[in-house]
C-alpha positions as CSV (number, residue, x, y, z in Angstrom):
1,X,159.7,215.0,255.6
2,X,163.7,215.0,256.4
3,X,162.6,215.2,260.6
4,X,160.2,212.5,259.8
5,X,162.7,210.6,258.2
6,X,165.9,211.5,260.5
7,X,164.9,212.5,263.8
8,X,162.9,210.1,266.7
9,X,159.3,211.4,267.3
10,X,159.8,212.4,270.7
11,X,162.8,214.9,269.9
12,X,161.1,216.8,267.4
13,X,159.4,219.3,269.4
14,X,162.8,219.9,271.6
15,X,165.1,220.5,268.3
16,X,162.6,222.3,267.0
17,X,162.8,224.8,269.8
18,X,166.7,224.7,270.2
19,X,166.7,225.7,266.1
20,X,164.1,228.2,266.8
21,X,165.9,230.3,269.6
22,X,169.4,229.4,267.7
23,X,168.1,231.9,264.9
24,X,166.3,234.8,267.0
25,X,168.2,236.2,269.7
26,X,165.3,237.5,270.9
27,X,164.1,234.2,272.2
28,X,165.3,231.8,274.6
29,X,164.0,228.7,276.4
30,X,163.0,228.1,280.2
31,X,164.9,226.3,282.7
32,X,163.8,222.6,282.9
33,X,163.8,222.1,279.2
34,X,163.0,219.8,277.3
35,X,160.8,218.4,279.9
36,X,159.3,222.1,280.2
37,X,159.0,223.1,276.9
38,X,158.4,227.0,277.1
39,X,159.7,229.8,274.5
40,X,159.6,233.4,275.9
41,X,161.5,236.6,275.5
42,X,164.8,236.7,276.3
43,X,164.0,240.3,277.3
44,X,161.4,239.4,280.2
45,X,162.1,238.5,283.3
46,X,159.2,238.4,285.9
47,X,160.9,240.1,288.7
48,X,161.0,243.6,286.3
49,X,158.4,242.8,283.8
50,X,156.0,246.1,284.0
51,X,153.1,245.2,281.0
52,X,150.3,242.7,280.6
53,X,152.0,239.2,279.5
54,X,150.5,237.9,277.0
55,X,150.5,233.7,276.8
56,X,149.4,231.1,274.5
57,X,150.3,227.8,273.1
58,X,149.1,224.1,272.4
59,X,150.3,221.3,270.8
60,X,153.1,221.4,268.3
61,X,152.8,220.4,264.8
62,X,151.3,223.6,264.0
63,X,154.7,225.8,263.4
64,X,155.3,228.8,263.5
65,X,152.6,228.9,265.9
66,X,153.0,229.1,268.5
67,X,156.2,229.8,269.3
68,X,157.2,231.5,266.0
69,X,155.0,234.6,267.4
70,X,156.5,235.2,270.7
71,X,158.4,238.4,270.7
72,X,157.8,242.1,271.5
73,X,153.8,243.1,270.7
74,X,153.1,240.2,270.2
75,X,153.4,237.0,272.7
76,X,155.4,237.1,276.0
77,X,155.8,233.0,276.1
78,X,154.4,229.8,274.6
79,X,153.8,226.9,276.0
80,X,154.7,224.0,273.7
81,X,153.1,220.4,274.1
82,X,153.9,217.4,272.0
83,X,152.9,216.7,268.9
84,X,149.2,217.8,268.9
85,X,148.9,217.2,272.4
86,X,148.2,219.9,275.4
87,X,151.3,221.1,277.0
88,X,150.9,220.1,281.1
89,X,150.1,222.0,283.4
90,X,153.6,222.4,285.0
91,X,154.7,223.6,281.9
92,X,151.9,226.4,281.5
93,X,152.6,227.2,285.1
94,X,156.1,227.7,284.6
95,X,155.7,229.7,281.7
96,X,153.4,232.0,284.1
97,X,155.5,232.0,286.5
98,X,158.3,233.2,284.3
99,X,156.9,236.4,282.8
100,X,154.1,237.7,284.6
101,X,154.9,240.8,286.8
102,X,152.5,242.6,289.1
103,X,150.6,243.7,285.3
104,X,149.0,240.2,284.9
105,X,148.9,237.9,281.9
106,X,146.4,237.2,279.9
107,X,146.5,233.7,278.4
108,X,144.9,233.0,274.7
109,X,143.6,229.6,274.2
110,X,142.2,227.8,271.1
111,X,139.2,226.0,271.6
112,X,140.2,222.5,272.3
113,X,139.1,220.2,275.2
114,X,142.7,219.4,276.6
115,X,144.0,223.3,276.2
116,X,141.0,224.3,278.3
117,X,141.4,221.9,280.5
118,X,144.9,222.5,281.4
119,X,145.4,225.8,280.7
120,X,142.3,226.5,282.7
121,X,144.0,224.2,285.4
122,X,147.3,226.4,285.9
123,X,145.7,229.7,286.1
124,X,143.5,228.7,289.2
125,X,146.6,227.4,290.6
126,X,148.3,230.9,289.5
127,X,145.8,232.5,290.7
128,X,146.0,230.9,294.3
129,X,150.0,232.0,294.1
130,X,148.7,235.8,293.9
131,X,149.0,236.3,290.4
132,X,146.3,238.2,288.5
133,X,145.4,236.2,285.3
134,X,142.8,236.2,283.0
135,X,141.8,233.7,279.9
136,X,140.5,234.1,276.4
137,X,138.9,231.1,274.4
138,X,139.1,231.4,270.7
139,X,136.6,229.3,268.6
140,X,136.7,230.8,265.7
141,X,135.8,227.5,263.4
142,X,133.1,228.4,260.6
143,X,132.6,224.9,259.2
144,X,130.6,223.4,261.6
145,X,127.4,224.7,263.6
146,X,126.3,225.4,267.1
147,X,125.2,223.7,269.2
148,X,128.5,221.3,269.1
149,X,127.6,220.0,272.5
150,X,130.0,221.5,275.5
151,X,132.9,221.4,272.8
152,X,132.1,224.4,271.0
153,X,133.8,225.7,268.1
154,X,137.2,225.0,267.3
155,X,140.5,227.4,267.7
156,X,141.8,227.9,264.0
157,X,144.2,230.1,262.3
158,X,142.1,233.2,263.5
159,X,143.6,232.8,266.8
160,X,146.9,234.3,265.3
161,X,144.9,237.5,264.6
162,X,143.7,237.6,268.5
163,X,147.7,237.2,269.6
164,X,148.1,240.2,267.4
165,X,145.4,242.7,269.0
166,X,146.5,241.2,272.7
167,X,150.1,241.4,272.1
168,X,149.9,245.3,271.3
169,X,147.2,246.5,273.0
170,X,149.6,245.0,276.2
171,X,152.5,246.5,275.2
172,X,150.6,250.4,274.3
173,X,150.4,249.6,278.0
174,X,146.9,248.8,279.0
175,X,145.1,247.6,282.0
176,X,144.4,243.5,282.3
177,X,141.1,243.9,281.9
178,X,141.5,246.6,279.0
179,X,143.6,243.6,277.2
180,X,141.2,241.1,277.7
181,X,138.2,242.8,276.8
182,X,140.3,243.3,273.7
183,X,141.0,240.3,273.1
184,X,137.7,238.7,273.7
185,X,136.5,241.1,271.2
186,X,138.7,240.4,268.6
187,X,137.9,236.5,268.9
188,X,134.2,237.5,268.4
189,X,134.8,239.0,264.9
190,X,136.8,236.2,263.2
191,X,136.0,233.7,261.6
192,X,137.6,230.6,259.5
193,X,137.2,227.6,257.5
194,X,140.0,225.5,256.2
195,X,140.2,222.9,253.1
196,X,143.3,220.3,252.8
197,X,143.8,218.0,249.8
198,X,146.2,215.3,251.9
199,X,146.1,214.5,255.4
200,X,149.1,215.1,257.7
201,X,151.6,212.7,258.4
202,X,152.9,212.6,262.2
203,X,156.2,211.8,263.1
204,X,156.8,207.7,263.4
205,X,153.3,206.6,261.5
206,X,151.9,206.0,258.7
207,X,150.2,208.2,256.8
208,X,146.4,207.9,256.4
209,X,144.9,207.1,253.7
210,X,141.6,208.6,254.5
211,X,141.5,210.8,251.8
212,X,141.3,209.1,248.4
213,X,143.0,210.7,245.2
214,X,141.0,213.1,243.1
215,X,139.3,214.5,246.8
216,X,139.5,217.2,249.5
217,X,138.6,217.7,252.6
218,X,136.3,220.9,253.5
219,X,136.1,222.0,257.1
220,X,138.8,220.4,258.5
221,X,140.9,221.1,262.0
222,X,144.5,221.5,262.3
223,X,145.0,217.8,263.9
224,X,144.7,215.6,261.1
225,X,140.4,214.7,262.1
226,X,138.3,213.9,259.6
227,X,136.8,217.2,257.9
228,X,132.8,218.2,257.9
229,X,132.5,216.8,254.0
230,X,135.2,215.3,251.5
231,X,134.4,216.8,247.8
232,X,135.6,215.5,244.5
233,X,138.6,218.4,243.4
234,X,137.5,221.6,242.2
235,X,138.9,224.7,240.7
236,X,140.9,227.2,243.3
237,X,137.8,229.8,242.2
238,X,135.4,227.8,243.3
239,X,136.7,226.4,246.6
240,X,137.7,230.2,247.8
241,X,134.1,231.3,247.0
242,X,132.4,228.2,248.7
243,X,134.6,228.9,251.8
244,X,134.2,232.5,251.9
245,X,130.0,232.2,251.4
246,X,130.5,229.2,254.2
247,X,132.1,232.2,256.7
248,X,130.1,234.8,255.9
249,X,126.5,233.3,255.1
250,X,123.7,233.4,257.6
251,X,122.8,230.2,256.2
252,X,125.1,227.3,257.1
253,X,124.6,224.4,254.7
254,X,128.0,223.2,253.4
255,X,127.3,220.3,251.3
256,X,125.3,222.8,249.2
257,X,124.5,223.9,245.9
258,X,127.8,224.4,245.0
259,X,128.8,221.0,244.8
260,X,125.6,219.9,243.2
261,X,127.4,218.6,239.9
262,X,130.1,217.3,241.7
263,X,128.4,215.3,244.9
264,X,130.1,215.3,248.0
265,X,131.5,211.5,249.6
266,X,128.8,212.1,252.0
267,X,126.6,214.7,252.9
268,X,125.2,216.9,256.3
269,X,122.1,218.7,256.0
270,X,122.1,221.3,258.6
271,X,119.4,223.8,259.8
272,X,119.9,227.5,259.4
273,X,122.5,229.3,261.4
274,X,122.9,232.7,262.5
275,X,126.0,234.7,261.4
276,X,129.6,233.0,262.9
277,X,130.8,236.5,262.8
278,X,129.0,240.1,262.4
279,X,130.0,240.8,259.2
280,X,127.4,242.7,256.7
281,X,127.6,243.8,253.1
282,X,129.0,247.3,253.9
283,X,131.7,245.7,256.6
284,X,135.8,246.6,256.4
285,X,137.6,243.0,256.8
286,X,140.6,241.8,257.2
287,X,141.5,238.8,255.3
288,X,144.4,236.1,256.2
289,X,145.5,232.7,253.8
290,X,147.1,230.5,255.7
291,X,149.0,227.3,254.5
292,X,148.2,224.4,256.5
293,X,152.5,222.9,255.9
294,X,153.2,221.8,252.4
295,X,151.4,224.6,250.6
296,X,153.7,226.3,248.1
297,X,153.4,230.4,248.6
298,X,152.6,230.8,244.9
299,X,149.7,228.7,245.5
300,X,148.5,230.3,248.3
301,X,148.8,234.0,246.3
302,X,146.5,232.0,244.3
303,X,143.9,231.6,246.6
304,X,144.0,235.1,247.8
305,X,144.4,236.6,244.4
306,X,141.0,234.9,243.9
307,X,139.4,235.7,247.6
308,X,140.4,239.6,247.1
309,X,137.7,240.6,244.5
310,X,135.3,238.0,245.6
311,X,135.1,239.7,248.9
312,X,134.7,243.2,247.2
313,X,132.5,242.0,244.5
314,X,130.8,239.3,245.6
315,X,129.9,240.0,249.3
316,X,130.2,243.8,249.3
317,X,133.0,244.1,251.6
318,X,136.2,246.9,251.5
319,X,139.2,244.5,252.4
320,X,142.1,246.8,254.9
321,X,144.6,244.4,255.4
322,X,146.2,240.7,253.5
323,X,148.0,238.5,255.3
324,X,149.3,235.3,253.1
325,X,151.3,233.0,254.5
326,X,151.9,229.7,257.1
327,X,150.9,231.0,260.4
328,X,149.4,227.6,261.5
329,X,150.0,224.5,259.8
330,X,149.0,221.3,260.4
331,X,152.5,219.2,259.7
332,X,153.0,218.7,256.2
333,X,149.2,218.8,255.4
334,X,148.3,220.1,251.5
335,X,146.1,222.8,251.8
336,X,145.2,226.2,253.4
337,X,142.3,228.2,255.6
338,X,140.3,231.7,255.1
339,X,140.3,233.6,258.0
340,X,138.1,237.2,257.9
341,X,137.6,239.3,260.8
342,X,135.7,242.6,260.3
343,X,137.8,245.3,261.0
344,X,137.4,248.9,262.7
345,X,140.3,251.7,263.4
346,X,141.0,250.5,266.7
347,X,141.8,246.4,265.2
348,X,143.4,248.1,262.3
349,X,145.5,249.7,264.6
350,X,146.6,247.0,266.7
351,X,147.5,244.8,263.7
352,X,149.5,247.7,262.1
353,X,151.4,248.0,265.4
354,X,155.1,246.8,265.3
355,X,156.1,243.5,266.3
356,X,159.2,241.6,267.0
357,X,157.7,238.4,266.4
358,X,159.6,236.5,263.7
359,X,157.1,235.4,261.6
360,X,154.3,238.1,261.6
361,X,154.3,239.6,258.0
362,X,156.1,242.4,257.3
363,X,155.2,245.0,254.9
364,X,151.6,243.9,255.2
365,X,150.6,247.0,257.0
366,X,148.7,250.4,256.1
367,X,145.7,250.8,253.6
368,X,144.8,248.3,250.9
369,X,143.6,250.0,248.0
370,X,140.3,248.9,246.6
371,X,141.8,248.0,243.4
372,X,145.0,247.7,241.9
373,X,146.3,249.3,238.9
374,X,149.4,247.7,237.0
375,X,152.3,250.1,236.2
376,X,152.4,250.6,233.0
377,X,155.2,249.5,231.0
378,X,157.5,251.6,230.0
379,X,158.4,252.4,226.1
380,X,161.3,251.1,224.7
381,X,164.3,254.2,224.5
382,X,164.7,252.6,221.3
383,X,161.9,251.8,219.6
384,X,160.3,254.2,216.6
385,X,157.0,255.3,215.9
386,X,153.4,253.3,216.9
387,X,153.1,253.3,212.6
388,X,157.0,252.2,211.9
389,X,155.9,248.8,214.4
390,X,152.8,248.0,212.6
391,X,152.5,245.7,209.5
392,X,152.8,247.7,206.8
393,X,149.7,247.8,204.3
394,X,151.5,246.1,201.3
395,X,154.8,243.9,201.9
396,X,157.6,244.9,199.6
397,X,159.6,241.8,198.1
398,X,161.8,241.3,201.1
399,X,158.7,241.8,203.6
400,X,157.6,238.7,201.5
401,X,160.0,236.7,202.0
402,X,160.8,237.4,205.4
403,X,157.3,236.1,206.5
404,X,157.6,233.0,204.8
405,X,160.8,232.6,206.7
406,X,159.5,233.4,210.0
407,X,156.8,231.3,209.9
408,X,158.5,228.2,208.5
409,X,161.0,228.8,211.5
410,X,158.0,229.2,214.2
411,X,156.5,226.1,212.8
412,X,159.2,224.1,212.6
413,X,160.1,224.5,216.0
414,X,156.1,223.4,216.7
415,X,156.8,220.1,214.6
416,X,159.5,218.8,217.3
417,X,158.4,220.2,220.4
418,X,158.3,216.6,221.6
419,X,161.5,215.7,220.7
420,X,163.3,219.0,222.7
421,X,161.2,218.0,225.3
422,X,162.4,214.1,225.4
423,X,165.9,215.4,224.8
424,X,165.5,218.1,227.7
425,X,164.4,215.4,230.7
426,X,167.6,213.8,229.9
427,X,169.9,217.0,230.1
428,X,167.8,219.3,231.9
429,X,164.5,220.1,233.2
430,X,162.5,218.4,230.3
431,X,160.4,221.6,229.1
432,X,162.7,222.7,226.1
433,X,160.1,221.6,223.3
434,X,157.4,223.8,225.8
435,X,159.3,226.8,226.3
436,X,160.5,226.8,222.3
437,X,156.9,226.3,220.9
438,X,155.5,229.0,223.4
439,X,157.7,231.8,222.0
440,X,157.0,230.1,218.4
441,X,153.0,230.3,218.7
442,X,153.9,234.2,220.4
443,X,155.4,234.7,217.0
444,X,152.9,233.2,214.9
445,X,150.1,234.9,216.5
446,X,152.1,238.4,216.6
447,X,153.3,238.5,213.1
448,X,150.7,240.0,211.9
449,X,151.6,242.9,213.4
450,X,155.7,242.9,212.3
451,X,156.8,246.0,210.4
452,X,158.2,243.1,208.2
453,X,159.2,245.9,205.2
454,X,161.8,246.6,208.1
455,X,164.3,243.5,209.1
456,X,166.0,245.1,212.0
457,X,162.8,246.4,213.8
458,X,160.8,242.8,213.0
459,X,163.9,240.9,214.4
460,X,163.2,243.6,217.5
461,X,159.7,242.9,217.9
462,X,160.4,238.6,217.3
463,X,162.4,239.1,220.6
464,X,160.0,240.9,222.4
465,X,156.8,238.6,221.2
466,X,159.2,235.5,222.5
467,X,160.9,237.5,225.5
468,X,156.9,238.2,226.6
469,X,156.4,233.9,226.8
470,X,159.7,232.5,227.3
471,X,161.6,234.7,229.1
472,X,164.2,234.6,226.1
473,X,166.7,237.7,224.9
474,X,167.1,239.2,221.4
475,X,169.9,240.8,219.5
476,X,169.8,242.9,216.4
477,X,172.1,240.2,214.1
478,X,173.5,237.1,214.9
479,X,177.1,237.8,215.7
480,X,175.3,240.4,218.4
481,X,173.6,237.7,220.0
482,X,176.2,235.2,219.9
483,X,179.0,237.4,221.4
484,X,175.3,238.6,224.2
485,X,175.1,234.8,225.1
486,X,179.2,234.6,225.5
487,X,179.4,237.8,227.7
488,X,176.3,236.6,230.2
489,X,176.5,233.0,230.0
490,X,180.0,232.4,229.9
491,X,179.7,229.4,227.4
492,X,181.4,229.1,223.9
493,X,182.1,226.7,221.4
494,X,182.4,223.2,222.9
495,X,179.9,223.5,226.4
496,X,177.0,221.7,224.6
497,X,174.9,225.0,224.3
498,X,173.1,226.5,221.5
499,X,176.6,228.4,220.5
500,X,177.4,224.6,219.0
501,X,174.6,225.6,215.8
502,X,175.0,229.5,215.7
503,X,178.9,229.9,215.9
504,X,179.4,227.2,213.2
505,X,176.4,228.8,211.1
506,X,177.8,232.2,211.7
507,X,181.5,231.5,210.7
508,X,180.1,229.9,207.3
509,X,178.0,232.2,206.5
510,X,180.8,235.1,207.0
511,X,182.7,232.8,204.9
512,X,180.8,231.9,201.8
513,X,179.6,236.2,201.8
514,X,182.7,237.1,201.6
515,X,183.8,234.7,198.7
516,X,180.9,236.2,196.7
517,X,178.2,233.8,197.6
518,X,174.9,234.6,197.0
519,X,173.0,235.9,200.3
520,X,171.0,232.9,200.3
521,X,172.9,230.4,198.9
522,X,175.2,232.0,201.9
523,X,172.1,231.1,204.3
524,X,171.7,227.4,203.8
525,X,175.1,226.6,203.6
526,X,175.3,228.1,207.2
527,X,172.4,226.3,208.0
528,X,174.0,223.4,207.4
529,X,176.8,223.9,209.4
530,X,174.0,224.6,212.4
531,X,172.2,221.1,211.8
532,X,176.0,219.8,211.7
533,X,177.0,221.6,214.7
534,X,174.0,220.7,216.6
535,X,174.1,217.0,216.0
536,X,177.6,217.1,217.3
537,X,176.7,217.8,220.6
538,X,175.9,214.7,221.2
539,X,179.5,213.1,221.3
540,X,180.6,216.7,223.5
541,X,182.2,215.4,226.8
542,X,183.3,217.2,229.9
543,X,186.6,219.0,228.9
544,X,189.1,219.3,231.5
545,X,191.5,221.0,232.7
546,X,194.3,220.5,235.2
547,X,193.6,222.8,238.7
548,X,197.5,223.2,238.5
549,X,197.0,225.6,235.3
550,X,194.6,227.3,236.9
551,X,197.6,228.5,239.5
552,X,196.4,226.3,242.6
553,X,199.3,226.1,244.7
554,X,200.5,223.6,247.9
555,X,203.8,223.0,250.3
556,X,205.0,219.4,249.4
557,X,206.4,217.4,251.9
558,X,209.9,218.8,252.1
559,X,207.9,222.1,252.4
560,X,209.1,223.6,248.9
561,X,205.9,225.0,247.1
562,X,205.4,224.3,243.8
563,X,202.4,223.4,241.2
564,X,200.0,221.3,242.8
565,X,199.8,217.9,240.0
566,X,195.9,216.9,240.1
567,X,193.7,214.4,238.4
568,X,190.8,216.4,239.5
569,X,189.4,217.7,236.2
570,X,187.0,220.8,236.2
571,X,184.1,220.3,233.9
572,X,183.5,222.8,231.0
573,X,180.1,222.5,229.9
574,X,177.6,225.0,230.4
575,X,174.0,225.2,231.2
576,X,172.2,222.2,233.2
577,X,174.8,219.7,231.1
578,X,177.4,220.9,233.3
579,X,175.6,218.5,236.4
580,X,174.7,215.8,234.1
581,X,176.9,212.7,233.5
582,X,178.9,211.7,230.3
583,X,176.9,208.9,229.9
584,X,173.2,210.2,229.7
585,X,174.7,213.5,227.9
586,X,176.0,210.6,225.2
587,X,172.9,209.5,224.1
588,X,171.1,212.9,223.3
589,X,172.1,216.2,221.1
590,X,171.5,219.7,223.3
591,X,168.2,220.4,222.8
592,X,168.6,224.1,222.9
593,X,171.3,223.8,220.4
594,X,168.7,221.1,218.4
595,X,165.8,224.1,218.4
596,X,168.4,226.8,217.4
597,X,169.5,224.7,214.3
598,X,165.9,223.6,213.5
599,X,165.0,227.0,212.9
600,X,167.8,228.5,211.3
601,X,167.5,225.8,209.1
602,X,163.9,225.9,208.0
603,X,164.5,230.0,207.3
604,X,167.2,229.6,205.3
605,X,165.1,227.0,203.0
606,X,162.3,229.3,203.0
607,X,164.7,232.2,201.8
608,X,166.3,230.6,199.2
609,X,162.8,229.1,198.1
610,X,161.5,232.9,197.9
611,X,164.5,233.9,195.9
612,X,164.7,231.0,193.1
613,X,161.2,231.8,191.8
């Protein structure tokens, strides 16, 4: 979106490539650029290059393909076109011409008209120059079905698999030929599908508005056409196993019973199939997840958290090897592809092999387990007995009454969720009242497990049951978790934290025990002095100080040194208050400190409820 926004359409490709070989030392770009837009090794030179080269490339738009995988074992060069347009054929010849030695190059083309065409061009025009050079076409598109006229089936995501086998079958040294046979092979066992839920926008237009909200695309290419079938949304579950059925079924029929509750914007009926790749039940795979731009990783783990066990369970296939990532995109499109190509020792071991490409996975290879088993967690040093941590069978008079306290704390913090969460989006990230009611329902539904006879190991087990949900800490006693959030946050009385309702709470209570208060007379005063301290947060400013005291030094004029006199204040709130402005921070108490007080206070009623009767 910023190089849509900033840079002109016809220098994207070119700074794209200049910040490419910027960052990898092992690249560089040819001669003639950025008319001849060709990335290659920096460690090749034609005149004593004495292995296969290996050569692909395409239009752009797709990064990191293809340049992104040039490097040793894997590509020798690639031959960058405009945006989704075929590179010429001066370019691919140069990029021949650059890196093939007396070895040969192979060069690995998807499946589109104009990289046929031109590729196919500039080797027979190699080829008359006297080098040896032969070509591999990838079609390893699963979403529509032969016969597709003299187009064929498009190049996909799969292809980034073939570069793989190529690139290290040529550097283990093999013949031409061997690498090509390779190669060809590999292209004959993968297959993939993709599903996007925007369309791409290109550089100086407007995006389409093809796809209508609430839809998706199934079957799809990685140039922004129209897909085989546009579906009404469905669950990440569902999609994965319609796709992976759609790769591996003998039976090709994609507006299908799947969708049967939800119909399809239009539908294909198509006649049986036979396989798109030779994949059985029985059949080792490898399975890859690419994002096609604007797909966040976590949501891509997703999809193959849920294409894993399908593939085990479903279709009766052990799965060697995951790749999950953005190996070829499709600009900024929302949305991602299934590749599976069935596997043997000899792809397994071409995949494994190392690469210097930059964005090949690492720490993908070596055996996939067929299932994986969590760690276990390990015990608390500190925490007694299995029985000492379970409710007790009959609550003595303080397991009573710490209960009731508990719960009218948990449920009060349930009662103005909202409100911590209104607060929040003005001071913070607006999922206060969320986070606070998570740990409270943890609580609520866990209590009935507290060894509540026991107060310090139930305060042990409220941190754990909210630590579990909210990512929160615990401390055995207030002043201990007070003086905990001090040490590790660095905030104290004054930064508009939750330390503005516990360390007036705390100091009162201290106070009023130690003037012979009853314990929970002692409580609610305190709590009082939370609510108190809570509400004032709301008239807390940014406190400054003057840089001077803090020992900054400079020359004056005359060159004598002395204190440096600044306006420049530094601002002493903590937490996400600290990069809000006084004037939104004036209109709304700290939420945190708003839930802190909230609870305290509802306990300490409880308590002194409990102990009246």
């Amino acid at each position: 979106m910023i190089v849509k926004a900033m840079c002109p359409s016809s220098y994207v490709v070119t700074e794209f490539i200049e910040g490419l070989v910027e960052t990898y030392p092992g690249l560089q770009y040819l001669d003639g650029f950025p008319q001849v837009k060709v990335v290659l090794r920096a460690d090749v030179s034609c005149t004593t290059y004495n292995k296969v080269a290996i050569i692909s490339g395409g239009g752009s738009g797709h990064e990191p393909a293809h340049a992104g995988f040039v490097g040793e074992g894997m590509l020798t060069a690639a031959i960058c076109g405009d945006i989704f347009s075929s590179p010429p054929v001066d370019s691919i010849l140069a990029g021949i011409r650059a890196v093939t030695g007396p070895m040969g190059c192979l060069l690995i083309v998807k499946n589109y008209t104009g990289d046929r065409l031109n590729f196919g061009l500039a080797a027979e025009q190699a080829k008359s120059e006297g080098y040896k050079v032969e070509t591999v076409i990838v079609g390893d598109d699963c979403a529509l079905p032969p016969p597709r006229g003299i187009a064929g089936r498009r190049g996909l995501a799969g292809t980034i698999l073939v570069h793989k086998v190529a690139g290290a079958a040529a550097a283990a040294g093999l013949s031409l030929a061997d690498v090509a046979a390779e190669a060809k092979r590999a292209s004959e066992m993968v297959g993939t599908m993709g599903v996007a839920l925007s369309v791409c926008t290109l550089p100086g237009q407007v995006t389409s508005d093809r796809l209508g909200p609430g839809k998706m695309e199934l079957g799809l290419g990685i140039h922004g056409e129209a897909g085989a079938a546009v579906a009404d949304l469905q669950p990440v579950d569902v999609v994965v196993s319609h796709v992976l059925t759609q790769i591996l079924s003998p039976l090709k029929a994609l507006a299908g019973a799947i969708w049967s509750q939800r119909p399809l914007h239009h539908e294909r009926r198509w006649l049986p199939e036979t396989n798109y790749v030779p994949i059985t039940r029985g059949s080792r795979v490898v399975l890859m997840i690419n994002g096609l731009g604007s797909t966040p990783i976590s949501e891509l783990m997703i999809a193959t958290g849920k294409a894993v066990p399908k593939l085990q369970l479903e279709h009766g296939l052990a799965v060697d090897r995951v790749y999950t990532g953005s190996f070829m995109t499709s600009l900024d499109m929302a949305g991602f592809s299934i590749s599976i190509m069935k596997a043997d020792p000899a792809i397994l071991q071409r995949l494994d092999a190392s690469t210097k490409a930059p964005y090949w996975p690492v720490a993908a290879d070596g055996n996939h387990p067929p299932a994986k088993i969590p760690v276990p967690v390990p015990p608390s040093r500190s925490a007694k007995s299995d029985e000492a941590q379970s409710r007790p069978l009959q609550l003595n008079e303080q397991g009573q009454i710490l209960e009731a306290a508990i719960e009218a704390a948990a449920n009060a913090i349930l009662n103005i969720k909202d409100s911590l969460n209104e607060w929040d989006s003005k001071v913070g990230d607006g999922d206060c009242g969320s986070t606070m009611s998570r740990g409270a329902k943890a609580i609520l539904e866990d209590i009935k497990n507290y060894p509540l006879n026991d107060a310090a190991e139930t305060v042990n087990e409220i941190g754990s049951s909210m630590g579990r949900v909210m990512g929160g800490t615990r401390a055995e006693a207030l002043a201990a978790s007070i003086a905990a959030v001090c040490k590790y946050g660095g905030a104290s009385a004054g930064f508009r934290t939750l330390l503005d309702a516990l360390i007036p709470a705390l100091s009162v209570l201290e106070e009023r025990l130690n003037v012979g208060d009853e314990p929970s007379t002692a409580f609610v005063l305190s709590s009082e002095a939370a609510l108190a301290g809570a509400e004032s947060t709301k008239h807390m400013q940014p406190q400054g100080v003057n840089v001077g005291a803090l020992g900054m030094e400079k020359k004056r004029d005359g060159g004598e040194k002395g204190k440096m006199k600044s306006e420049v204040e530094i601002c002493l709130l903590a937490g996400r208050s600290s990069y809000v402005s006084g004037e939104i921070l004036s209109s709304v108490p700290d939420p945190g400190a708003m839930a802190a007080a909230t609870w305290y206070r509802a306990a300490a009623l409880v308590v002194k409820e409990k102990y009246q009767r």
